[in-house]
N, C-alpha and C positions, 0 to 999 in steps of 0.2 A: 927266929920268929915262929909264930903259931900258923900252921895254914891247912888245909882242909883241900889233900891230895884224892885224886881221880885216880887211881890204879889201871881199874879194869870194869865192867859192865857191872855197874850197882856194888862197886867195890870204893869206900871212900874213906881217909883214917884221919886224923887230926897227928901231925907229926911237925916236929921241931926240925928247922930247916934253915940256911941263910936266907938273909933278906939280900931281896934282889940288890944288884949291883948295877948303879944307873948309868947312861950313857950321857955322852955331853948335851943332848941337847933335850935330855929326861929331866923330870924331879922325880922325887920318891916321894909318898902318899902314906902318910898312916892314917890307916883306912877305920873310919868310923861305922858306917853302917852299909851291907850289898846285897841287893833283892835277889832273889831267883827269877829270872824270866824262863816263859814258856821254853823257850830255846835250849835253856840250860835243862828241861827235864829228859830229851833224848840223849844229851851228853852223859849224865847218868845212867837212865836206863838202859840203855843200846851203846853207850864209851864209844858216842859220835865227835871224839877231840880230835886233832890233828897229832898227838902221840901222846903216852904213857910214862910216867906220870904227868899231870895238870892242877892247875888251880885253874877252877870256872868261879865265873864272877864279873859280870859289864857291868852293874847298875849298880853305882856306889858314888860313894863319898867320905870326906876326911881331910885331914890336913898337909901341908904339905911340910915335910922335916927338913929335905935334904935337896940341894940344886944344883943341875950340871953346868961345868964352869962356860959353857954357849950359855946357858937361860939368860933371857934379857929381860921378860917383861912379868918375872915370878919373881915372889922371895918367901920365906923361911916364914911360917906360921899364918898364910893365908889358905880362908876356910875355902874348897876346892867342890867342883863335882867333873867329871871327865867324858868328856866323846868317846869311846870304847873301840873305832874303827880305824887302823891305824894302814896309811894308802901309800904311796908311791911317789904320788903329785908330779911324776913324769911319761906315766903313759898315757896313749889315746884319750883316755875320759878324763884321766886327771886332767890333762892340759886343755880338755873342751869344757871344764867347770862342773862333769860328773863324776865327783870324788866316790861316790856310795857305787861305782860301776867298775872300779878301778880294777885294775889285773892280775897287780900285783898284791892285794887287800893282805892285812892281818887282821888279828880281831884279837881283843884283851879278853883274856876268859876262856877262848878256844884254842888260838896258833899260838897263845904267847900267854906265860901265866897270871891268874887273875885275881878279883881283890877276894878272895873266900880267905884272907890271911890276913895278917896284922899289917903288914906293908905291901905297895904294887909300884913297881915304875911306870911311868904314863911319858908321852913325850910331851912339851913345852905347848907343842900346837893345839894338842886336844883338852887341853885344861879350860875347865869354864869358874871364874871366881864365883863366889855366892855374894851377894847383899850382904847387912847383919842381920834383917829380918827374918832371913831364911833357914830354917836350922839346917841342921845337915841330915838327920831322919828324913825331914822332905825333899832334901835334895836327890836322896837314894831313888825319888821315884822321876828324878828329869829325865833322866834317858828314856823310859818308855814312853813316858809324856809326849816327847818330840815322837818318836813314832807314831802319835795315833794323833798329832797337831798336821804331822809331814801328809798324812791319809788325807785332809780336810782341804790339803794346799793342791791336790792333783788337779782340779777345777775351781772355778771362780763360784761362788755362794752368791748368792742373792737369800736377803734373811726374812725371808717368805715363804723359802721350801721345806719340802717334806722330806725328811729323808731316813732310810731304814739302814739300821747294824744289826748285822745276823753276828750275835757272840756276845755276851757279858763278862765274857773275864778280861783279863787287864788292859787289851789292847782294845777292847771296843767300848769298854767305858771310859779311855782317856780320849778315843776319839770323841765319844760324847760330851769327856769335860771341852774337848776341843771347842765342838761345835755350839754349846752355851757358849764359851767365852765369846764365838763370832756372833751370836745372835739368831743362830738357826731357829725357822717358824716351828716347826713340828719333828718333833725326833721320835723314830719308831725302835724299840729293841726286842730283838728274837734271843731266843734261849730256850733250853729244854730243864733250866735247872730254877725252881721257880726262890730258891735263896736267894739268887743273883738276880735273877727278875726285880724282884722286891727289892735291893738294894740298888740298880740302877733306876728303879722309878724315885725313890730319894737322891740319888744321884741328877735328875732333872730330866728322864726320856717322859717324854707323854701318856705316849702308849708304851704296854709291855706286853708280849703276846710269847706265851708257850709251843712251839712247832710241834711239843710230843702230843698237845691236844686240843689243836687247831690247825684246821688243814687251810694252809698259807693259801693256794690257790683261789680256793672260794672265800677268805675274809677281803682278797684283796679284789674280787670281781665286785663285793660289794662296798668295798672304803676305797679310798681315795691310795692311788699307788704312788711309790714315793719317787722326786727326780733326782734324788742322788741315792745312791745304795751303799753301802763298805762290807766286805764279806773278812770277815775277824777271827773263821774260826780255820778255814783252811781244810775246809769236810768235805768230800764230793758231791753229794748232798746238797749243803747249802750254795757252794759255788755256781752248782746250778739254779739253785730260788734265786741265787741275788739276778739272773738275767730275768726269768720269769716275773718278779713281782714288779720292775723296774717300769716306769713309764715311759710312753715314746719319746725318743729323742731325749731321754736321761741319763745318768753317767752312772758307771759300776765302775767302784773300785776296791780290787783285789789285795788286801793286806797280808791276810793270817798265810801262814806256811803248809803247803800242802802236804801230807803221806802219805795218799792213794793216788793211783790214779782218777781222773776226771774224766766220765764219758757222758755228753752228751746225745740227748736222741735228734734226729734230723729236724723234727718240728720243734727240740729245744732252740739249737744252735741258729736256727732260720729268725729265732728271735731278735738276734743283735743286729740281722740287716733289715729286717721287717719293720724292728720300730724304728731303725736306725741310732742305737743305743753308739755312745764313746763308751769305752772299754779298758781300764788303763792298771797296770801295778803300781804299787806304793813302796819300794825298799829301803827301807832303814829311816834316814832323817838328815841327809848329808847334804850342801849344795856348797857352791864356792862363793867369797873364800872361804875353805875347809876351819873350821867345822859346817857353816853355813848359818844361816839367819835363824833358825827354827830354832837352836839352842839360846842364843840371847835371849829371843823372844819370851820360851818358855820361864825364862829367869825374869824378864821383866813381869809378867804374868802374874807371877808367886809374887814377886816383890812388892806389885800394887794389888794384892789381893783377890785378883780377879777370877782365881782357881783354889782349887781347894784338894790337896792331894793326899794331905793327910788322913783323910778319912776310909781311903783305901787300903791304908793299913790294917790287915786283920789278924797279926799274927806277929811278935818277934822272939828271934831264938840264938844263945848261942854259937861258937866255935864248936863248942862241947858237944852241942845237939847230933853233932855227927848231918847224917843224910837226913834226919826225923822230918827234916820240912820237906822233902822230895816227896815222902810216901802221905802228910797230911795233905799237901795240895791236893796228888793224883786220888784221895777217898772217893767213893761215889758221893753224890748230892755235896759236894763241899763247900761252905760257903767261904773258903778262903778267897780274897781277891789279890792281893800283892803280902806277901809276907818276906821279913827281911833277917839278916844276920846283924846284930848289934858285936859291933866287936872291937871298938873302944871310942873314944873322945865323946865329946858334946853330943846330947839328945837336937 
């Protein structure tokens, strides 16, 4: 098969290879379309995989060809999208019903090779069927989806409130389609890139505000601050606004991946006991039983219409393209929002 090897640091080559060899209680997947998530561009740029060579690749879809003689509840040409986190379900967290906390984790794309190739083995368990309505290009975008639906579930909503997302790229505009879908009163979105701006206010945010040229402090002494916050981009910077802009006795939740350190100053941090702010992370989109409820859901979502994911797509490329959507994403100003590898079956 065709697949799209990780060597080394910004080293990537499209090479003819076996297809994986599944195990009993695997299918094999011929893989239709696989996004790039944020995650995947440090595995690239910095060959943050767990070894050399790799396929990266979680966020896909395709069909399913081949089935291990365990699968029970799979068969041979059903249209497929897969859970990418692959756990243990025998240690501490597994057995307490926090699969996404597991000890023993792998992950498809990083520990274990992923779908940037014509085929990927998945296990039996992480498999999520599609509808017919649902093609399988949108299916390529459930897995992020559940991560910015899982951000929404940290607390209980009341669809009255206000709430701000510091980030417009993929992870804080699905939490935005999230919170439309629940009915959220007022959605606020921060961004320094005003492409994405403009495209999350058609996406349904109310408000859109620029950080490079609005100074967050003083719009929020005088508008109304928000009771729930999501911080999406993972910048030290913002991690600190999301406490600052936050109202008393409202909830900050920590999505995006950190690369710096975070230091706040004494009268930032006095903030979270002063208003008496909850505080909480968001990891991945797991709960029990594994895969957890977020993934149907999002499936039921798409199926009754009630989200719109397709139009995130700004961008498709490619086996061939080589690494070319690593370096379009990182452009300066770019208004790419999720772009994908088409790499065979049904649109």
């Amino acid at each position: 098969m065709k697949a799209l090897q990780i060597v080394d640091k910004e080293k990537m080559f499209l090479n003819e290879i076996e297809p994986p060899q599944i195990k009993d209680n695997e299918v094999l997947i011929k893989v239709a379309f696989c996004g790039i998530c944020g995650s995947d561009l440090p595995r690239y740029f910095q060959g943050a995989v767990h070894q050399f060579p790799q396929i990266l690749g979680h966020e896909f879809s395709g069909t399913i060809v081949k089935i291990g003689k365990n699968v029970q509840s799979l068969k041979k040409g059903e249209r497929v999208t897969a859970a990418p986190l692959t756990v243990c379900g025998s240690c501490e967290y597994c057995l307490a019903g926090y699969p996404e906390l597991c000890e023993n984790y792998g992950f498809i794309g990083s520990h274990q090779p992923g779908a940037l190739a014509e085929y990927v083995a998945v296990p039996e368990t992480n498999i999520i069927k599609l509808p017919s309505n649902v093609s399988l290009k949108t299916a390529a975008l459930v897995e992020p989806f559940t991560i910015g639906l899982s951000a929404t579930q940290r607390f209980s909503l009341k669809v009255n409130e206000t709430a701000v997302i510091f980030g417009a790229g993929t992870i804080g505009l699905m939490i935005l389609t999230a919170l439309r879908a629940e009915g959220l009163g007022k959605i606020i979105m921060i961004d320094i890139n005003d492409k994405k701006l403009d495209f999350a206010h058609k996406l349904g945010a109310d408000i859109t505000i620029n950080s490079s040229k609005t100074n967050l402090i003083d719009y929020f002494n005088d508008h109304e601050c928000p009771t729930i916050t999501f911080e999406a981009i993972g910048n030290p910077i913002t991690q600190v606004q999301a406490i600052l802009v936050t109202k008393k006795r409202g909830r900050v939740v920590y999505v995006g991946t950190s690369t710096h350190d975070v230091t706040f100053k004494a009268n930032e941090f006095e903030e979270i006991f002063r208003k008496e702010l909850l505080v909480t992370g968001s990891m991945m989109s797991y709960s029990a039983p594994f895969p957890g409820y977020k993934w149907p859901a999002a499936i039921s979502l798409l199926k009754r219409r009630l989200i719109n994911l397709d139009q995130m797509i700004t961008a498709t490329y490619s086996l061939e393209d080589g690494a070319k959507p690593f370096y379009d994403l990182t452009k300066k100003d770019s208004a790419n929002i999720k772009v994908l590898y088409q790499i065979g079956g049904e649109e």
